[in-house]
N, C-alpha and C positions, 0 to 999 in steps of 0.2 A: 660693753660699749657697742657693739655690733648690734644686739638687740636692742637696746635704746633709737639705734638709726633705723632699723628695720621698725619699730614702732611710729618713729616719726615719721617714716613716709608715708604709712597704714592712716595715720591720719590727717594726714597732706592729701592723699588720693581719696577717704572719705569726705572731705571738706569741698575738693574738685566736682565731684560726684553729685554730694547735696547739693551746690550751686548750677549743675549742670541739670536737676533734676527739679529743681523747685525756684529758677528765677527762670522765668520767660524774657527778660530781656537779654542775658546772657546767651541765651538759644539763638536769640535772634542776630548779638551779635557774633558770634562766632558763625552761623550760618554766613553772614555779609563776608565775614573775614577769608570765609572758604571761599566765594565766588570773587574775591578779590586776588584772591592767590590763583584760581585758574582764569582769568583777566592776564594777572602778570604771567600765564603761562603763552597764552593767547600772542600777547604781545609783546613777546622774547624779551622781558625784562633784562637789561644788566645785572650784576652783581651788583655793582651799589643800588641800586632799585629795589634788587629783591631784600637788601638788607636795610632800607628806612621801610619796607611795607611792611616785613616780618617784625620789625620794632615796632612802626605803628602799630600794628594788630596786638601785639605781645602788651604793650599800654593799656589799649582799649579794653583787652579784659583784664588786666589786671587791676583796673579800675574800678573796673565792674565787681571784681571778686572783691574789693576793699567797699564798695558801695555795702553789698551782700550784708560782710562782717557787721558793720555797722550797725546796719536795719536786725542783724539776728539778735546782737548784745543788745 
C-alpha cells in the first residue's frame, strides 16, 4: 500500500515538473501569482484576503494543469 502511494506522488510531482518545464504559460502564470502574493504581502492582506487569492491562484493553475492534460492526450 505504502509503495503504491509513494509511486503515486513520483508521478504527481513528474507531471508538475513536465508542466512546469514545457508550458510557458504556466511559467507565466505562476510567475503573476508570486508577484500577487507579495502584493498581498505589501499590502497587509487579511486572512480572508489571503484565503480567496490563495484559491484564486490555486484555480488558475489548476486550470492551466487540466488545459496541459488535454493538449498532451
Amino acid at each position: 500500500m505504502t509503495r503504491n502511494r509513494v509511486k503515486s506522488f513520483k508521478f504527481a510531482f513528474s507531471g508538475l515538473l513536465h508542466t512546469f518545464s514545457t508550458q510557458a504559460n504556466f511559467q507565466i502564470q505562476l510567475f503573476i501569482g508570486l508577484i500577487a502574493l507579495l502584493g498581498a504581502v505589501y499590502f497587509k492582506f487579511s486572512r480572508f484576503e489571503w484565503l480567496i487569492l490563495i484559491i484564486t491562484i490555486a484555480l488558475v493553475l489548476t486550470a492551466e494543469i487540466l488545459n496541459t492534460v488535454v493538449e498532451v492526450v
